[in-house]
N, C-alpha and C positions, 0 to 999 in steps of 0.2 A: 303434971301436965297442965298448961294454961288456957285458958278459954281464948278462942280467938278475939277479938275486936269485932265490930262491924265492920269496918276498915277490912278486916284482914281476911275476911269471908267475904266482900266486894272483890279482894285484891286477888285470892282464890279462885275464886267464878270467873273471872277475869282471864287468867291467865291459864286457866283450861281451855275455855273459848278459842282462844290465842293458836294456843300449841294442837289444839285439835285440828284449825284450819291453816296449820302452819306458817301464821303469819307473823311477821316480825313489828315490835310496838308501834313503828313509824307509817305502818301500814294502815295499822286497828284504829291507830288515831284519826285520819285521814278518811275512813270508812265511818265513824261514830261522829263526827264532823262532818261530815255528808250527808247524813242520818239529818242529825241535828236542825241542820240549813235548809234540807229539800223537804222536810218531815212538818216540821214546825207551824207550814204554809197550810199542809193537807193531812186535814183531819180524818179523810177515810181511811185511813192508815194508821197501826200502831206503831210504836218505834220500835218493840217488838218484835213486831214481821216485818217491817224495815229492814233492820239487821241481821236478821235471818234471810231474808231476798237479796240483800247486798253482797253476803258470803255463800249463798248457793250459783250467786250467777255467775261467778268467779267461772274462768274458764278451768284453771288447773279441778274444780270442785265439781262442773259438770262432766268433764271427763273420768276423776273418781266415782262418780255418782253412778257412771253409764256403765264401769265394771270395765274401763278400760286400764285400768292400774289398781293395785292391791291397798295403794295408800296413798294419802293426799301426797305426800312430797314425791313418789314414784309418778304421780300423774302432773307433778309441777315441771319434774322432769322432764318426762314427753313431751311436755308442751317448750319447756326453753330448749328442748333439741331440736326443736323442727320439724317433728317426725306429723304433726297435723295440720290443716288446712280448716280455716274458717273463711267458711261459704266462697271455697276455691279457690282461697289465697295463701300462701304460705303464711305460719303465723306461729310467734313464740315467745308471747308475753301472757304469764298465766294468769297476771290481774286483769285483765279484758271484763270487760261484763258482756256474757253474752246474756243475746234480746230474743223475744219468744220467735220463733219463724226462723233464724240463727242456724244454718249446719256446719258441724266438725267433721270433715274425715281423715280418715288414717292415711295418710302417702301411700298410693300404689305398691311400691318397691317394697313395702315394710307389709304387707297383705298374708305373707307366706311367716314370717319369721315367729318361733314359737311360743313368745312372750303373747304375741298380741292372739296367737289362735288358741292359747290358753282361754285368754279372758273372755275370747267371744264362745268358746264353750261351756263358759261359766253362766249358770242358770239362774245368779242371783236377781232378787225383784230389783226393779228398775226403778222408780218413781215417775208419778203417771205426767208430771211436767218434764220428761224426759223421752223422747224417741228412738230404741234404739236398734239398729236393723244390723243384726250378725253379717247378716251375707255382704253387704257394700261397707261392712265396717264405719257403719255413719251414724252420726248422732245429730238428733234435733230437738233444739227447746221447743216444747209447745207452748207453754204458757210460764206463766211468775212460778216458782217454787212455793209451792203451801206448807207452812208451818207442822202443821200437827204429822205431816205423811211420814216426817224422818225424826229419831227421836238426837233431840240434842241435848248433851250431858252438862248442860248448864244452863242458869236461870237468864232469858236473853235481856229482862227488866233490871236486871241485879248488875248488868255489864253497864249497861246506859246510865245508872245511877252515880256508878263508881265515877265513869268522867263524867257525868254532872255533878260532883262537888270537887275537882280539879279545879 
């Protein structure tokens, strides 16, 4: 068996990140180049929780998050079917960033069906940057998602590193 590289334990890290938030490379690039350009300015911020706030505010992720789908690509789903409403508008692109103050709700018509009254009798914790009210099937950002609340199975310094030597 061979030891990985540095390289290849970047490339690793990497591409858990990726597949955990089900995003495809053209995507991650465009979000770490985001990082990059708006981060770079303002030092209150680590690029760290940069990228960690860039991929929680992700709609398809706050809707996983709220316990409206069992898994990020089930809740990417919901979202490119139509089946919710941000802040009363139909809407079904899961890369959205929602902003704090931001509501999703579930389409009326869809309030009964057993998918969705599964999850809202699902008691799992919520994350306290998340609102989320069973009875009107609504969800609200409060605020930025904080790093330490949710654990993430990969080093977010060790992502940033790999495309900075791209």
């Amino acid at each position: 068996m061979q030891r990985s590289s540095e390289y290849g334990k970047l490339l690793r890290n990497k591409q858990l990140l990726k597949r955990t938030y089900g995003l495809s490379e053209k995507q991650f690039v465009r979000i770490v180049r985001e990082i990059s350009s708006q981060y770079s300015k303002n030092k209150q911020i680590t690029h760290d929780t940069a990228l960690f706030q860039f991929l929680e505010k992700r709609m398809d992720s706050v809707v996983y998050r709220a316990g409206f789908a069992k898994t990020i690509m089930q809740a990417r789903q919901i979202v490119v079917h139509g089946h919710l409403l941000l802040n009363g508008k139909k809407h079904n692109v899961p890369s959205t960033f929602v902003q704090p103050g931001d509501k999703i709700t579930l389409k009326a018509s869809l309030h009964n069906s057993p998918l969705y009254s599964q999850a809202m009798d699902n008691k799992n914790k919520v994350p306290s940057w998340i609102k989320l009210d069973r009875n009107a099937y609504a969800i609200e950002m409060l605020s930025l998602p904080q790093v330490g609340e949710i654990h993430v199975n990969s080093d977010l310094l060790k992502v940033i590193e790999f495309y900075a030597r791209a």
